[in-house]
C-alpha positions as CSV (number, residue, x, y, z in Angstrom):
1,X,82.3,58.8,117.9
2,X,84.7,61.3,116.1
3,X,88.1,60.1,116.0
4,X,91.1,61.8,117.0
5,X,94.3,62.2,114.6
6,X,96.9,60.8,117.2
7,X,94.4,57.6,117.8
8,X,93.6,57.2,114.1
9,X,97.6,57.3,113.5
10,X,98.4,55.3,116.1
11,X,96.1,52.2,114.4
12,X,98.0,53.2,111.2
13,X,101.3,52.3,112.6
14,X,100.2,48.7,114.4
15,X,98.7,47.7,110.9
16,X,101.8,48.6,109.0
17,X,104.0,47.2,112.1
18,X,102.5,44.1,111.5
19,X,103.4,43.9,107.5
20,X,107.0,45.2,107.8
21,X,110.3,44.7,109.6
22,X,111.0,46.2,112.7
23,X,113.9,48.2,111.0
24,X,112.2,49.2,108.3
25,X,109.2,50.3,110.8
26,X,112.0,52.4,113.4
27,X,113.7,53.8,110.1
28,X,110.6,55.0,107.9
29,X,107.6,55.4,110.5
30,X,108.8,56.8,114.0
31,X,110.0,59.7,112.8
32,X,106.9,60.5,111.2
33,X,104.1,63.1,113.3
34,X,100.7,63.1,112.9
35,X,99.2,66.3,113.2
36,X,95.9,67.1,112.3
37,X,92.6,64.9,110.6
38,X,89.6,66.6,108.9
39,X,87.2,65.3,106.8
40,X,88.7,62.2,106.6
41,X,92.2,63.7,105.5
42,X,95.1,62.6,107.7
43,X,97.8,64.7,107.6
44,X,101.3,63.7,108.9
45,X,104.4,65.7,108.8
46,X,107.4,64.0,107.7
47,X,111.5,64.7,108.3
48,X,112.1,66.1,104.7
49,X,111.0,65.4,101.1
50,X,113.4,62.7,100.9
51,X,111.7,60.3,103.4
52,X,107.8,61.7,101.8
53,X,109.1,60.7,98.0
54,X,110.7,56.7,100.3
55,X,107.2,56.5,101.6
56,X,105.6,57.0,98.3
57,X,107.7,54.7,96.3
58,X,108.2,52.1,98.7
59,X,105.1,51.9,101.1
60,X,102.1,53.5,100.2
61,X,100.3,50.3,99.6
62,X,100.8,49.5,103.4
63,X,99.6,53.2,104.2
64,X,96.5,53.2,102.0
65,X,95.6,49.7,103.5
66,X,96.2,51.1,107.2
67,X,94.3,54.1,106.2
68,X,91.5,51.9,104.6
69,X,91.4,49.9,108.3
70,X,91.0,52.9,110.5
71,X,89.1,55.6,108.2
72,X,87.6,53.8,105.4
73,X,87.7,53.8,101.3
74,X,86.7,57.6,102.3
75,X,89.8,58.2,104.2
76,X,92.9,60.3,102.5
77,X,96.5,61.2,103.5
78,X,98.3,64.0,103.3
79,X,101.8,65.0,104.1
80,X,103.5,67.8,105.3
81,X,107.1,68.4,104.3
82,X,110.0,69.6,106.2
83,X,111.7,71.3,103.2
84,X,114.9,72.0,104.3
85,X,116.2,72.5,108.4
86,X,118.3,75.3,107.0
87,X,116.0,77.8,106.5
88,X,113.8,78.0,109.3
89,X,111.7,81.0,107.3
90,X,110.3,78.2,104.5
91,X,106.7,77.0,105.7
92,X,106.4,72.9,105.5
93,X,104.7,72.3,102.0
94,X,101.5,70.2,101.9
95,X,101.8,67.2,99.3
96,X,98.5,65.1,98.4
97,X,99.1,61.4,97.5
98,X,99.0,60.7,93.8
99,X,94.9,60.5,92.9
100,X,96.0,57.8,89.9
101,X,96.5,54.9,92.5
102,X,93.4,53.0,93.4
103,X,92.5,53.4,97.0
104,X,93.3,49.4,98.1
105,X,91.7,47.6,100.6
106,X,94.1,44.7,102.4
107,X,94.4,41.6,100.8
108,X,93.6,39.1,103.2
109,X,93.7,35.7,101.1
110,X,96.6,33.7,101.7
111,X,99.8,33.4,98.7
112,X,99.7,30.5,95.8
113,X,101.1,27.6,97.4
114,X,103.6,27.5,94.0
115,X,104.6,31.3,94.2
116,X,107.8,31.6,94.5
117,X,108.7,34.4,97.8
118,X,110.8,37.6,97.6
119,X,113.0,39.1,100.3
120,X,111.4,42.6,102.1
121,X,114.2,44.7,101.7
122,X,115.8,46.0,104.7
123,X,113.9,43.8,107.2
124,X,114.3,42.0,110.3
125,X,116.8,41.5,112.9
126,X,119.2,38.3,112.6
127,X,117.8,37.0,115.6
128,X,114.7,37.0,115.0
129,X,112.0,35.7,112.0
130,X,112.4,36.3,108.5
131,X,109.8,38.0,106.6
132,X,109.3,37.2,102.9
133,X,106.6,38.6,100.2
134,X,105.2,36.3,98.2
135,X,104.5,36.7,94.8
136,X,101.5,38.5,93.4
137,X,100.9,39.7,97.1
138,X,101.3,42.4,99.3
139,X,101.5,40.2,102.7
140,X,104.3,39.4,104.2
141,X,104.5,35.4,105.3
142,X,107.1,33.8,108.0
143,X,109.7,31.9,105.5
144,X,110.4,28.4,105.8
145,X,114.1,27.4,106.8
146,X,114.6,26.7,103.2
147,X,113.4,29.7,101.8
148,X,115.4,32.0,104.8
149,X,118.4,29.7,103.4
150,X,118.0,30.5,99.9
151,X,117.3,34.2,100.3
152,X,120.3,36.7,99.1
153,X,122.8,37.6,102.2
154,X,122.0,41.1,102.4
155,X,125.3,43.2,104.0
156,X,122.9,46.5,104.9
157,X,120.4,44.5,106.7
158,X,121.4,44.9,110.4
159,X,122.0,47.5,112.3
160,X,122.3,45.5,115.4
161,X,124.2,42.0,116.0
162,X,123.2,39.1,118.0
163,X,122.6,39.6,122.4
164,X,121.5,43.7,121.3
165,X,125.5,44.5,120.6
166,X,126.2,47.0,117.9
167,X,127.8,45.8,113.9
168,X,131.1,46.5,114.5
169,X,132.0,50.8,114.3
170,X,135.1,50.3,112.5
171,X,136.8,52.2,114.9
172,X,140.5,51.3,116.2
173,X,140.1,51.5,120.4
174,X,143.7,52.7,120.5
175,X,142.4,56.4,119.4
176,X,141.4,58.0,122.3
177,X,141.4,61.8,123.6
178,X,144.3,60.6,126.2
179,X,146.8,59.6,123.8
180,X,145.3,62.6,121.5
181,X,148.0,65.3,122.1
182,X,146.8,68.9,122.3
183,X,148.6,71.6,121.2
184,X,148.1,75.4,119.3
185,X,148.1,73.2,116.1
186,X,145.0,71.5,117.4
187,X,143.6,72.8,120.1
188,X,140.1,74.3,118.7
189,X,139.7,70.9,116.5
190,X,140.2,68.8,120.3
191,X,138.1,71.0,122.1
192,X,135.1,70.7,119.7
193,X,135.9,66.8,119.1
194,X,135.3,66.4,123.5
195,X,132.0,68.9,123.5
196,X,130.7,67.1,120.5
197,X,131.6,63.6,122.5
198,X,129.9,64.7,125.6
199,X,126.8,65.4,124.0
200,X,126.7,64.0,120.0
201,X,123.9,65.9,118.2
202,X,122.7,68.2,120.6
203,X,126.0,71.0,119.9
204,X,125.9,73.8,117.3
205,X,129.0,71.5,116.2
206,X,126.7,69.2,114.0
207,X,128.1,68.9,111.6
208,X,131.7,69.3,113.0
209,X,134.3,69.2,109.9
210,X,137.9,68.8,110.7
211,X,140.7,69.5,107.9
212,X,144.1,69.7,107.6
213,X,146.8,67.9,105.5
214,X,148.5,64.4,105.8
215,X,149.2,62.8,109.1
216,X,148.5,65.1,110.8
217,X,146.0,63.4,113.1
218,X,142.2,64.3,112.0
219,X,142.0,60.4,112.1
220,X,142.6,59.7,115.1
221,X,141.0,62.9,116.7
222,X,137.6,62.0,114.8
223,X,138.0,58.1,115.8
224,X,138.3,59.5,119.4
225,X,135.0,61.1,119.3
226,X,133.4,57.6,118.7
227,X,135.1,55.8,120.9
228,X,134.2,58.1,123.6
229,X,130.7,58.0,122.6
230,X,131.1,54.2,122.3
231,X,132.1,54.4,126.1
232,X,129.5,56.7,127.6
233,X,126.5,55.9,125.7
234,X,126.8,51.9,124.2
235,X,123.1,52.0,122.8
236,X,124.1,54.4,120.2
237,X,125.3,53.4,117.2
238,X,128.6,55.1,116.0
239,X,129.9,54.0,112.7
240,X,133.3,55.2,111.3
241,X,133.6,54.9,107.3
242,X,136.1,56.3,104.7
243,X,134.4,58.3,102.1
244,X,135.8,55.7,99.4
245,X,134.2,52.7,101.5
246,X,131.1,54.5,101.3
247,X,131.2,54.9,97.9
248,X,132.2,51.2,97.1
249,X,129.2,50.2,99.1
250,X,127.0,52.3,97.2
251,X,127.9,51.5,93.6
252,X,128.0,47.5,95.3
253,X,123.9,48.4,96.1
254,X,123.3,49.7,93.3
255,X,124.4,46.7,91.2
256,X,122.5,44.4,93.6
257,X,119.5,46.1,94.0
258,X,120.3,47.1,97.4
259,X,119.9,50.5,97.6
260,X,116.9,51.1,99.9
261,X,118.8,48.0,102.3
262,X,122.0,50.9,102.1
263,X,120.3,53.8,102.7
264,X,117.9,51.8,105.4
265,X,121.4,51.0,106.9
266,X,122.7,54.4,106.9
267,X,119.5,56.4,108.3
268,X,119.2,54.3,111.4
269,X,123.4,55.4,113.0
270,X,123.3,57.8,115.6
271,X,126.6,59.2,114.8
272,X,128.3,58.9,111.6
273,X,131.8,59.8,110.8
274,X,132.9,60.1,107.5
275,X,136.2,60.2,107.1
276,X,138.3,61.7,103.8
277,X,134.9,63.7,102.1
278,X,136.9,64.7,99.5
279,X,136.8,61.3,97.9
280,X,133.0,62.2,96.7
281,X,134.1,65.0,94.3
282,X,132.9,64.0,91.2
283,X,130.7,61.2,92.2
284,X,127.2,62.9,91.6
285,X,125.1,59.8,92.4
286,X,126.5,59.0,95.7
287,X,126.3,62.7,96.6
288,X,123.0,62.7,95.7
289,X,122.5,59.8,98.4
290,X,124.4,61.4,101.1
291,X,122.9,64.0,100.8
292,X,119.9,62.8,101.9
293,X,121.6,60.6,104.1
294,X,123.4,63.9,105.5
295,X,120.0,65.7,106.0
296,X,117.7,62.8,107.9
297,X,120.4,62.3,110.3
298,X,120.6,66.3,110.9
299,X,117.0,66.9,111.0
300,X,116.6,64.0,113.5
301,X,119.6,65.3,115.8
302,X,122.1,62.5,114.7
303,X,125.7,63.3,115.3
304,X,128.2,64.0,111.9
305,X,131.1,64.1,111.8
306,X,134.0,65.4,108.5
307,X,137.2,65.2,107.5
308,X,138.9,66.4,104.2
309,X,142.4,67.5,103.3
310,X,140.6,70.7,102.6
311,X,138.5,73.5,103.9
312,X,134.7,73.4,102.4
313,X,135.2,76.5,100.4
314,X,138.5,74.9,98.3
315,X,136.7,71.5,98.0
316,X,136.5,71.0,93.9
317,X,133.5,68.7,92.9
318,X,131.0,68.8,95.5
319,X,127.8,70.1,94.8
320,X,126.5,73.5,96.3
321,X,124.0,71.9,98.3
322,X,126.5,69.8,100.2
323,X,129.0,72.3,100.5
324,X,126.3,74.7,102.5
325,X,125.5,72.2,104.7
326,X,129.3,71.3,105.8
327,X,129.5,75.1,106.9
328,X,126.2,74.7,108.9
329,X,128.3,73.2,111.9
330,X,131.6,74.1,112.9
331,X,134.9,73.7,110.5
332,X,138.2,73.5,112.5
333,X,141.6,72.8,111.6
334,X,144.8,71.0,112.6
335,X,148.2,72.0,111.4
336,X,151.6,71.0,111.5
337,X,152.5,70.7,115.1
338,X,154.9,72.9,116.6
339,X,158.3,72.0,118.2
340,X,156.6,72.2,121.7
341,X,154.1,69.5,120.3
342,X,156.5,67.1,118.8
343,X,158.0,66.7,121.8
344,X,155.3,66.0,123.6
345,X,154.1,63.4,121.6
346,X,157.6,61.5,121.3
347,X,157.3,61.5,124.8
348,X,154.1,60.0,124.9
349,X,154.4,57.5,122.6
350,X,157.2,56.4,124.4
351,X,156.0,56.4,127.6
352,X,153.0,54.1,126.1
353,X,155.8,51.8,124.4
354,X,157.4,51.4,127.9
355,X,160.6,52.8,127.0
356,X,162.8,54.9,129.1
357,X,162.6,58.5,127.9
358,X,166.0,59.5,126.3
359,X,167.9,62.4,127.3
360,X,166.6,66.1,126.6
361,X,168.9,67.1,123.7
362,X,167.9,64.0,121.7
363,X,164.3,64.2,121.9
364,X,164.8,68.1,121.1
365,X,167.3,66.3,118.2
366,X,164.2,64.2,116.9
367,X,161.3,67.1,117.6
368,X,163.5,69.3,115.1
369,X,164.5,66.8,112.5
370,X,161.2,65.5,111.9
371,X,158.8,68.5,111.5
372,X,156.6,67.5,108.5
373,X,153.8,65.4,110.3
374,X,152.7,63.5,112.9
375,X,152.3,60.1,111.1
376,X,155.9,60.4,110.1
377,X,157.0,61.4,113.5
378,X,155.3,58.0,115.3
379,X,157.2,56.0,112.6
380,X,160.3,57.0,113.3
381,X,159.5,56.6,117.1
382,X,158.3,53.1,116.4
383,X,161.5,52.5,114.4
384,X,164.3,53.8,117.6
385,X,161.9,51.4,119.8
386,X,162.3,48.5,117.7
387,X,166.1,49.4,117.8
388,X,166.9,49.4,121.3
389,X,164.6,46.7,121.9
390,X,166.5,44.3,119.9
391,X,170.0,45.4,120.7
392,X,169.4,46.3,124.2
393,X,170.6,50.0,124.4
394,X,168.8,53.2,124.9
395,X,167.8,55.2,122.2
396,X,171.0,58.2,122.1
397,X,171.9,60.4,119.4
398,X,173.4,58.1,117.1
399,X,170.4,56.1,116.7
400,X,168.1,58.7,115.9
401,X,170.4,59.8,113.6
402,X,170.8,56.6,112.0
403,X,167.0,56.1,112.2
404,X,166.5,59.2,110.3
405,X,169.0,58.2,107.7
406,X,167.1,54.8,106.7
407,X,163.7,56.1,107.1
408,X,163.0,60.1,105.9
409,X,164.3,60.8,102.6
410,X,164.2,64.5,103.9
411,X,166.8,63.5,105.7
412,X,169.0,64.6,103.1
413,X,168.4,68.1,104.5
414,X,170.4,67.2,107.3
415,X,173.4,65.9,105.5
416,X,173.3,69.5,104.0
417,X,173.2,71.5,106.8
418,X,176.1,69.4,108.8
419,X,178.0,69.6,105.4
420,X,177.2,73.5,105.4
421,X,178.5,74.1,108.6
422,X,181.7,72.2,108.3
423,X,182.2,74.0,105.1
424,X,181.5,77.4,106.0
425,X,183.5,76.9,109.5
426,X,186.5,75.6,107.0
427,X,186.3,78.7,104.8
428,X,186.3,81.1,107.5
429,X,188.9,79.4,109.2
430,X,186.7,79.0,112.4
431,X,185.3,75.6,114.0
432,X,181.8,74.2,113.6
433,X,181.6,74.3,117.2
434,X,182.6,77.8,117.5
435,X,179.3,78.0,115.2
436,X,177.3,76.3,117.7
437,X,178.6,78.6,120.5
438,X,177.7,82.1,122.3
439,X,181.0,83.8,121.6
440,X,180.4,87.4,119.7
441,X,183.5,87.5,117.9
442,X,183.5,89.1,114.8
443,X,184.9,86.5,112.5
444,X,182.7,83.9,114.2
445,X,179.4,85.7,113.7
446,X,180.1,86.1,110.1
447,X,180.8,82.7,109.5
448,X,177.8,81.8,111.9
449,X,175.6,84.3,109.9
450,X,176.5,82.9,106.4
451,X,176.3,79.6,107.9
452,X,172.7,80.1,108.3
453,X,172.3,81.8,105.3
454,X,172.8,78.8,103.2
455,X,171.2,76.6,105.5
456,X,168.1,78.7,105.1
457,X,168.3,78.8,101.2
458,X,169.5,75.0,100.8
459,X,167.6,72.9,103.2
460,X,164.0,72.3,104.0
461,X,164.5,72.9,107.8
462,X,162.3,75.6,109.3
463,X,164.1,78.7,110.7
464,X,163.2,77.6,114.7
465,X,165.4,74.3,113.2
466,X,168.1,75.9,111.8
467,X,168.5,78.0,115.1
468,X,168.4,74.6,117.0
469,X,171.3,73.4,114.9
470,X,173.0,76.9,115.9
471,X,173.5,76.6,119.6
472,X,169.6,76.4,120.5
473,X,169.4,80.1,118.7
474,X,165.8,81.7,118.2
475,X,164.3,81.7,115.2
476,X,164.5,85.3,115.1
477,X,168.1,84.9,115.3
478,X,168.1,83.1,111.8
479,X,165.8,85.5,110.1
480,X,168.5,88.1,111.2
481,X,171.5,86.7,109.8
482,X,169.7,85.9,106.7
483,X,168.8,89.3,106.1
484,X,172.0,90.7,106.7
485,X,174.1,88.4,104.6
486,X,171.6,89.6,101.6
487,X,172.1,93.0,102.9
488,X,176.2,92.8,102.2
489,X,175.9,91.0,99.8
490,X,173.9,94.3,97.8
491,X,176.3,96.4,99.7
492,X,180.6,94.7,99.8
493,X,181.7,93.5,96.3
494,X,184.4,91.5,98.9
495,X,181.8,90.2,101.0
496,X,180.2,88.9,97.6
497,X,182.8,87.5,96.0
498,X,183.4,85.3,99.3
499,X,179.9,84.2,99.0
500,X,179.7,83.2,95.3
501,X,182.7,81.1,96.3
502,X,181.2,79.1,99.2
503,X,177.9,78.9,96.8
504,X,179.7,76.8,94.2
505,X,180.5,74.4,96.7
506,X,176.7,74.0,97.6
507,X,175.2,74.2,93.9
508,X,174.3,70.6,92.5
C-alpha cells in the first residue's frame, strides 16, 4: 500500500514528539508543511532558511530516525525554503540533506547506568517532566529528582508559567489607549496602535514602527497595544522588551550556551514589542539574531511592533536587511504635542489623580510653559499634586509657577521674558499690563512689538507662547511684530539706536 506524504509526515512528527519537548516540538515542527513524497523523497517546506539550517544543526538525527521508522534506510528528505516573504516573485529553493551523514536507525538500547545526563535545551514545561539526554545517546530519559535538581536553571525555557498563565509581558497595566491622549501630534501613530490591537498580525501594519523624540509617549502608546491584546485575547503571548534588554540577554546566552534556549524563547511570542531599536546599531551579532527572530515571527503572522528616536531611513548601524524590513509595515510618528494637547493631558492626569481641575488661565499658564515633552509635562503635574496634597490648597498660579522654578531648568526662559516685558514697558514708559492689553495706541504697540521681539530672539518659548504671555495674542501676531521691528530697525537710525540700548540690558 503506497503511502501518502501527509500520513508518512504525520508518523514523522509522533516519533520526534516523543524524543523532544513540547516547546521545542510547537517551536521547530508545527510550522513545518509536508508537501509532496516520491520515490521515497519526503519533501517538506519550511518557514525560511533560518529554521531549514536550526533543523539541520540541531535535529536531523531525530528526523533521519523518524524517516528511517516510516520509509525505511531507503527513505530521503528534502526541504523546500521560503527564501524571503518579501519578494513574493523568488520560487522556494529545494535543499537536499547533507549525503556525508550516515542514514541512522534509532537507538533503542537503554543509557550507561554511570553516564552522566545532559539538559535538552529548550525543553519542557515547568509543570510537567523533565527530559534529559544521556551521554553517548540520542534518547531522551525522564530525570530523577536529583538529576532535575542539579540541572542548570535555564531563564529562556518557558514560555508559559504554572495553571497555563503567560511569563510575565513586562508591560506596566497603567498604559492603556484611555489614558493615551490623542492629538494631531499623534493621531496616525494611535490609530494604527488600536487597528493593530484589534487584530495583531493580520494588518498591513506588521511591522508597525513608531518614532519620535524623548517623552513624547511611543512608550506608552506601544505598551497600550499589548495590554489591549493582553485583554482581548489572554492565550497570546505579548512580551514587551527594550532593545538593550534584548541585547543583554543575548550576549548572557551566548556565554552560557543558551542560545538555541533564547531564540527557542523568542520564536514562540505572538506579539513582540521591541522597544528603543536604535540600541542594536552596531551590534552585528544580535542583529544577525533578530533578524531571524524578526522574520519567523513575520512569516508566521506574529504581531511586531518598533520604536526608535528615529525614522528607518536616519537609523546609523543597522544592517540593510533590517532596515528593509522595518519599512515593510507601517512607520508613524509622534511629535511634540501642541498647546490644545497639553491641556488635555494635564487635565487628564488630573482628573485620574483625583484633584479638582484648576482654573482655565492656569492650566493654559502650565500648557504654555511646559512645551518640550510629555514626560516633562506629567512630572510637573505630579509635582503641583504632591503640593496641594500636603498643604491642602488648590493648585493656582503661584504654585505652578513655583513648581516650574524648582523643577525645569528651562524655566529660566520665563524669568526672561517677565524681565523683558518689565524692561521694555520701563523704557517706553508704558506698563507691562498695557503690554498684555487690546489697546492700539501707538506708543503701546511699539513697546508691545519690541517686547516680543526680544522675547522671540532671547527665550526658548515658541511664538503661540510668547503670544500667550501677550494678552492671549495669535502666533501670527508675534511673527508680525518680529518682522517689523527688523524692518525699522534696517529702515530708522532712531528706532535703532533705541534698540541697541534695550539689547545691552538683555546681553549676558
Amino acid at each position: 500500500m503506497l503511502k501518502d506524504f501527509r500520513t508518512v509526515w504525520a508518523g514523522c512528527l509522533r516519533t520526534i514528539a516523543a524524543e523532544i519537548g513540547e516547546q521545542s516540538f510547537k517551536t521547530w515542527f508545527r510550522p513545518v508543511v509536508p508537501i509532496e513524497l516520491k520515490d521515497n523523497v519526503l519533501t517538506i517546506q519550511v518557514p525560511s532558511n533560518y529554521f531549514y539550517d536550526w533543523l539541520e544543526e540541531h535535529y536531523v538525527d531525530e528526523l533521519r530516525r523518524a524517516l528511517f521508522q516510516e520509509l525505511g534506510p531507503a527513505g530521503r528528505l528534502e526541504y523546500s525554503v521560503v527564501v524571503d516573504q518579501g519578494t513574493p516573485l523568488d520560487q522556494p529553493k529545494t535543499l537536499h540533506l547533507p549525503p556525508a551523514r550516515k542514514q541512522a536507525a534509532p537507538e533503542r538500547d537503554a543509557p550507561p547506568p554511570d553516564a552522566r545526563p545532559r539538559p535538552v535545551p529548550g525543553n519542557g514545561p515547568a509543570s510537567g517532566p523533565r527530559y534529559y539526554q544521556a551521554a553517548g545517546s540520542n534518547r531522551p530519559v525522564m530525570a530523577s529528582a536529583a538529576t532535575a535538581e542539579a540541572a542548570p536553571r535555564n531563564p529562556f525555557q518557558q514560555a508559559r508559567a504554572v495553571d497555563g498563565n503567560l511569563v510575565p509581558s513586562q508591560l506596566n497595566g497603567s498604559y492603556t489607549f484611555d489614558n493615551y491622549i490623542e492629538g494631531d501630534c499623534n493621531r496616525l501613530a494611535r490609530s494604527a496602535g488600536i487597528a493593530v490591537a484589534n487584530k495583531p498580525g493580520t494588518t498591513s501594519f506588521n511591522p508597525l514602527m513608531v518614532y519620535g523624540g524623548v517623552g513624547l509617549g511611543k512608550t506608552h502608546l506601544v505598551q497600550a497595544i499589548g495590554n489591549h491584546i493582553k485583554a482581548t485575547t489572554p492565550e497570546r503571548f505579548v512580551l514587551y522588551v527594550s532593545a538593550e534588554k534584548f541585547t543583554n540577554q543575548f550576549i548572557e546566552s551566548v556565554k552560557s550556551h543558551k542560545v538555541q534556549d533564547f531564540a527557542n524563547f523568542y520564536l514562540q511570542v505572538d506579539v513582540l514589542i521591541l522597544d528603543d531599536v536604535q540600541f542594536l546599531a552596531d551590534k552585528d551579532k544580535t542583529q544577525e539574531m533578530f533578524f531571524h527572530i524578526f522574520n519567523h515571527l513575520q512569516q508566521s503572522a506574529k504581531q511586531i511592533v518598533l520604536t526608535s528616536d528615529r525614522p528607518p531611513k536616519d537609523l546609523q548601524g543597522l544592517e540593510d536587511r533590517l532596515l528593509s524590513r522595518f519599512k515593510w509595515g507601517l512607520t508613524a510618528d509622534v511629535q511634540t504635542p501642541d498647546f490644545e494637547t497639553r491641556v488635555a493631558i494635564i487635565r487628564n492626569k488630573m482628573e485620574q489623580d483625583g484633584i479638582d481641575i484648576p482654573a482655565p488661565h492656569v492650566v493654559d499658564y502650565l500648557a504654555n510653559s511646559v512645551h518640550t515633552n510629555v514626560r516633562e509635562l506629567e512630572g510637573v503635574i505630579a509635582s503641583l499634586v504632591a503640593q496641594s496634597s500636603l498643604s491642602r490648597r488648590d493648585i493656582d498660579l503661584e504654585m505652578v509657577k513655583q513648581a516650574l522654578r524648582h523643577i525645569i531648568e528651562e524655566v529660566e526662559a520665563e524669568v526672561n521674558l517677565d524681565f523683558i516685558q518689565k524692561t521694555v514697558a520701563a523704557y517706553f514708559n508704558v506698563s507691562v499690563d498695557l503690554l498684555k492689553d487690546k489697546t492700539r495706541k501707538k506708543e503701546v504697540v511699539t513697546a508691545r512689538q519690541v517686547a516680543m521681539y526680544f522675547a522671540k530672539h532671547y527665550t526658548s518659548h515658541t511664538l503661540k507662547t510668547i503670544g500667550f504671555h501677550f494678552g492671549g495674542r495669535d502666533h501670527t501676531t508675534v511673527m508680525h511684530s518680529v518682522q517689523t521691528v527688523s524692518d525699522l530697525v534696517d529702515l530708522d537710525k532712531k528706532f535703532r539706536s533705541q534698540v541697541d540700548d534695550l539689547r545691552k540690558k538683555f546681553a549676558k
